[in-house]
C-alpha positions in Angstrom: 56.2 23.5 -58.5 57.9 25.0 -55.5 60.2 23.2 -52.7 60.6 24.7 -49.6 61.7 22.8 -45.9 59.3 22.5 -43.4 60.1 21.3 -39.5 57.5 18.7 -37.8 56.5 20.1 -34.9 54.1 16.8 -34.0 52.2 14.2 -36.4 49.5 17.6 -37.5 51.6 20.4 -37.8 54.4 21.9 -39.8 56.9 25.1 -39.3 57.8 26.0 -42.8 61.3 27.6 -43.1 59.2 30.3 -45.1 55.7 31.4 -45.8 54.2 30.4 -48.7 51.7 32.8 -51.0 48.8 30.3 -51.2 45.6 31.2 -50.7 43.2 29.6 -48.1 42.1 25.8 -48.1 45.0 25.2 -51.2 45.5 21.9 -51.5 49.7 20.7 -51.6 51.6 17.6 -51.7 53.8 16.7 -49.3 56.9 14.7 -50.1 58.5 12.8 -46.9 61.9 12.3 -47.3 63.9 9.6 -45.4 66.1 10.9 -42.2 69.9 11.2 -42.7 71.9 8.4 -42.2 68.3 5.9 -42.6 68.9 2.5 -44.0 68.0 4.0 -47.2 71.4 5.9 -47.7 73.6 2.9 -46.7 71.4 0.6 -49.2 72.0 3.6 -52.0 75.7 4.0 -51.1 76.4 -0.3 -51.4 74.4 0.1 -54.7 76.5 2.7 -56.2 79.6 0.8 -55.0 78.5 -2.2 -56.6 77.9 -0.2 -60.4 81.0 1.2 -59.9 83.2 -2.2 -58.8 80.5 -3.6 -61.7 81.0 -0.8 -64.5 84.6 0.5 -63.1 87.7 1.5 -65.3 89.6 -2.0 -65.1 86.3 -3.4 -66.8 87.7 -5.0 -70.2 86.3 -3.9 -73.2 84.7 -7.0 -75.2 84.3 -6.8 -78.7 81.9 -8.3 -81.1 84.8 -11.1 -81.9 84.8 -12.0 -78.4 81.2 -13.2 -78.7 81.5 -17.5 -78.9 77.5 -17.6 -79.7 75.3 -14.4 -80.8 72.4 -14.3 -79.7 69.8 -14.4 -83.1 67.3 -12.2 -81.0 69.6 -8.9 -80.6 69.5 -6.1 -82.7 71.7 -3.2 -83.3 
């Protein structure tokens, strides 16, 4: 698989930033990536923050004598 940048120039056609060795009437797939600073990125970025507030280094560490009532279902 190869990834190279193309620029739309309307809704049919594409400027690659290079050509590409394919032979005519080859079939690709075309992956549309969201636009830089989309909704997407903010909803990535408040994820991220969330793991890390979630997940971060003032987590305590519980250990197994912690547990009030194990749960019969879990196994290590």
């Amino acid at each position: 698989m190869k990834t190279i940048k193309a620029q739309v120039i309307d809704n049919t056609l594409l400027k690659l930033s290079h050509p590409i060795p394919l032979p005519k009437l080859s079939k690709v797939m075309i992956t549309i990536l969201p636009l830089e600073g989309d909704e997407r990125d903010v909803w990535l970025q408040a994820s991220a923050d969330w793991l890390n507030y979630a997940y971060g280094d003032d987590e305590p560490e519980y250990t197994p004598n912690m547990i009030k009532e194990p749960n019969p279902e879990f196994e290590l």
